[in-house]
C-alpha positions in Angstrom: 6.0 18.1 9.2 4.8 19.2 6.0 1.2 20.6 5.6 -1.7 18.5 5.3 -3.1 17.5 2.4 -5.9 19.5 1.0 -9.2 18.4 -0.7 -9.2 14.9 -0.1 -10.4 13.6 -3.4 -13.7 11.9 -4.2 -12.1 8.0 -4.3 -13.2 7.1 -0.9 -16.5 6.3 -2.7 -15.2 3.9 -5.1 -17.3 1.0 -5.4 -15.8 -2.6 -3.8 -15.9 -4.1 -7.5 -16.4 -8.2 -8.0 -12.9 -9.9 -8.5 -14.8 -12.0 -11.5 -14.5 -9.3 -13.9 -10.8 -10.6 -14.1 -10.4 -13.0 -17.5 -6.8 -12.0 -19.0 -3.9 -14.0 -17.1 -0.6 -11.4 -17.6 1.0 -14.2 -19.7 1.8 -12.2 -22.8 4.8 -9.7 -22.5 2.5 -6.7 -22.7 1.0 -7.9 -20.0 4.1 -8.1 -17.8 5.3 -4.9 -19.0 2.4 -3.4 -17.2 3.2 -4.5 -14.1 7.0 -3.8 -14.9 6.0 -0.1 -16.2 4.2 0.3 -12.5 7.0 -1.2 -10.3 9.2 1.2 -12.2 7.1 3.9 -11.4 6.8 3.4 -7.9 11.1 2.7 -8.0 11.5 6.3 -9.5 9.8 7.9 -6.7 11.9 10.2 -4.2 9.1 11.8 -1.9 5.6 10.9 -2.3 2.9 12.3 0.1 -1.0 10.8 0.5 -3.8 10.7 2.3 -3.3 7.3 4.1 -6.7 5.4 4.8 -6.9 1.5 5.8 -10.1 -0.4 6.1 -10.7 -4.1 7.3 -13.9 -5.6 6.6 -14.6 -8.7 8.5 -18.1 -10.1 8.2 -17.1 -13.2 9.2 -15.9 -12.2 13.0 -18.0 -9.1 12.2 -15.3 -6.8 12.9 -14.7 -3.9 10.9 -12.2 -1.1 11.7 -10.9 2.4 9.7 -7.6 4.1 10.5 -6.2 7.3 8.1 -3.9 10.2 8.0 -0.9 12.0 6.3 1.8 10.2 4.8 5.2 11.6 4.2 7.9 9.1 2.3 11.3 9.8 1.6 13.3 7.5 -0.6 15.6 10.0 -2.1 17.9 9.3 0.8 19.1 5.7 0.6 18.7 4.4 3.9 21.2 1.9 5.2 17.8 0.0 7.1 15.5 -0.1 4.8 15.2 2.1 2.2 13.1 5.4 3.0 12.2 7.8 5.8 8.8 8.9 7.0 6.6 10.8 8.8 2.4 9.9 9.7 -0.3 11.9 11.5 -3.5 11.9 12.4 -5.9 13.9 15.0 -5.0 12.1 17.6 -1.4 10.5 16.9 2.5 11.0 15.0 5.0 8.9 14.4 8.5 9.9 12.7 11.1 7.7 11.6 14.5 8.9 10.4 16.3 5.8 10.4 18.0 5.7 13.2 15.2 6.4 15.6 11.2 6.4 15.4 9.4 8.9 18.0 5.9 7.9 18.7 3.5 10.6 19.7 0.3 10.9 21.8 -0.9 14.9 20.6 -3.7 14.2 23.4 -1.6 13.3 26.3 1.5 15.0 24.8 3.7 12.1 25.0 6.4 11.1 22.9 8.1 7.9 23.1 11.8 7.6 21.5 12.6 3.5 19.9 16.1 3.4 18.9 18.7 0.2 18.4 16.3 -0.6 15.4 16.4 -3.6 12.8 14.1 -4.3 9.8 11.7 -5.8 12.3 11.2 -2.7 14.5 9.3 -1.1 11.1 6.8 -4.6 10.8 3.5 -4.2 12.4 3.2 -0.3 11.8 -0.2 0.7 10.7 1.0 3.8 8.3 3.6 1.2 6.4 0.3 -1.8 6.2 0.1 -2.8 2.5 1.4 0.8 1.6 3.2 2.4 -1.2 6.5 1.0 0.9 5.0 -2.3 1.0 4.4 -2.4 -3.1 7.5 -0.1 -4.3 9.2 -3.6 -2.9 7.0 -6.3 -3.4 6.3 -6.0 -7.0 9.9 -6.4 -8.4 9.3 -9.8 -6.6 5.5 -10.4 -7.6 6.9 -10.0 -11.7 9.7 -12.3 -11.2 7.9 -15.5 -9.2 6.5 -17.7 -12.0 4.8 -19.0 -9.4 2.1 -15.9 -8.2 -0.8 -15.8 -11.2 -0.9 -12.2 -12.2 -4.0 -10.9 -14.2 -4.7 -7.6 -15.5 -8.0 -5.3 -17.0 -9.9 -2.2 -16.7 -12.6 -0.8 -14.9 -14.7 2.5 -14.7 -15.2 4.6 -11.7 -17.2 8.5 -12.0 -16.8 7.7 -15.4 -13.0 7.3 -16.1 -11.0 4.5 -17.2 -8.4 2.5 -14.6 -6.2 -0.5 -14.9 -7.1 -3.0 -12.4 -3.8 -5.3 -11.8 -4.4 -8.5 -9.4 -1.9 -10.9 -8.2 -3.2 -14.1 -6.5 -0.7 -16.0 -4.1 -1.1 -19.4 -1.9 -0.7 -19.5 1.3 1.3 -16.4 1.6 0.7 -12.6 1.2 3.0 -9.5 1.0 4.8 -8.8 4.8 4.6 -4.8 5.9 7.8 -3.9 4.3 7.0 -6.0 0.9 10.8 -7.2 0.9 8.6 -11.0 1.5 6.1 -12.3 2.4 4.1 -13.9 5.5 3.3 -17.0 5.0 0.1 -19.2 6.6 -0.7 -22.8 8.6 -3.2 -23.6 6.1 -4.5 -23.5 2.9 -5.4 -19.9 1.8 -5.6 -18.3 -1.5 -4.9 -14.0 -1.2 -6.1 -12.3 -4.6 -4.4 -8.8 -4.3 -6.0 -6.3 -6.7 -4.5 -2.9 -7.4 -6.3 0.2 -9.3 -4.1 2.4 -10.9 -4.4 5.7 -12.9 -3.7 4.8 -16.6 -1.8 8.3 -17.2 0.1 8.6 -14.2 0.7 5.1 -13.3 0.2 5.7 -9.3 -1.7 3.4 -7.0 -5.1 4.6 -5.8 -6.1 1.6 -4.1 -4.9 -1.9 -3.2 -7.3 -4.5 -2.4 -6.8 -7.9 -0.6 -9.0 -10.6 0.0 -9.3 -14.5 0.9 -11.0 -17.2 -2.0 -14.0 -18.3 -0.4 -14.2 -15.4 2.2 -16.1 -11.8 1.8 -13.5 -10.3 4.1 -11.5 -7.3 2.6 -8.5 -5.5 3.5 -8.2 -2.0 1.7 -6.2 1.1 1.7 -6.4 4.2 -0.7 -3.9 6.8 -1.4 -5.7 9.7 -1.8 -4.3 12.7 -2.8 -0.9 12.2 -4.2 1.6 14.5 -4.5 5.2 14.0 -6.1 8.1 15.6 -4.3 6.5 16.9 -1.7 7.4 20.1 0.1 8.8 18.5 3.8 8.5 21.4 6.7 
């Protein structure tokens, strides 16, 4: 496993912004060539390493739970499952996945349990791979071509620099683990899907999901990225 990041980076305190500061539907062609110039970005990636942290905010059931760690990606080697390799840790927990088998570890317990004969579906339902950089390296080639998903884009200001905020609102279905689709629901339910992404790099920091009509928030940030990534 490679080392773990250092200095996690001060964007954990960013500010859960209002979705009403969006105005500008991505209609005109420099609009789309945002989210294009993004989805590209995220496509050019071999190995990308982050912090990892997942929030869900439910006031309504009033449930809220927090789950982070270090992620290690590999797309440089094509996969013939689904694309990329990785590895995740935390205190308490690993898992490793190398496309043919995906060892699950307990570091308390000292336990590791081996999953092999894999499909796609054996990678859905992971917590590392939930609305992650996997999840929108695929689902935003898809997200620029459906006429039918609303796309808006603008900027906002956190410690006092400048983002693009991109948001994507979909009915009745939202982006599956993997991002090669997308989960659909029995009833009528609007997801607005809001990323925040650094204006010189292009990376994601943060990816935002929520329900119209609902104060409940899904969240994950990628905290210190790092681009080709030493792997140990």
């Amino acid at each position: 496993m490679m080392n773990k990041c250092n200095g996690l980076i001060s964007f954990l305190v960013f500010l859960l912004f209002p979705f009403t500061i969006f105005y500008a539907s991505a209609k005109t062609s420099d609009d789309l060539a945002l989210f294009i110039s993004v989805a590209e970005k995220i496509k050019s990636l071999k190995k990308i390493s982050y912090h990892y942290s997942r929030e869900f905010s439910y006031p309504s059931d009033n449930y809220y739970s927090k789950s982070e760690g270090e992620m290690f990606v590999d797309f440089s080697i094509q996969s013939d499952l689904v694309g990329f390799r990785f590895q995740y840790w935390n205190s308490a927990t690993f898992s490793i996945f190398n496309n043919s088998e995906i060892f699950d570890g307990n570091i308390k317990s000292k336990t590791i349990n081996i999953s092999n004969k894999l499909k796609k579906s054996s990678l859905e339902g992971r917590s590392p791979i939930y609305n992650s950089i996997i999840t929108l390296r695929n689902i935003l080639p898809l997200i620029i071509e459906d006429d039918s998903v609303v796309k808006y884009i603008s900027d906002t200001t956190i410690a006092n620099k400048s983002y693009y905020l991109l948001r994507f609102e979909t009915q009745n279905k939202f982006p599956d683990y993997l991002g090669m689709g997308f989960s659909t629901t029995t009833e009528q339910l609007r997801f607005y899907q809001t990323l925040i992404v650094d204006k010189k790099t292009l990376l994601l920091l943060t990816f935002l999901q929520s329900k119209k009509g609902s104060k409940d928030l899904n969240r994950t940030d990628f905290i210190g990225i790092k681009i080709d990534p030493v792997q140990l």
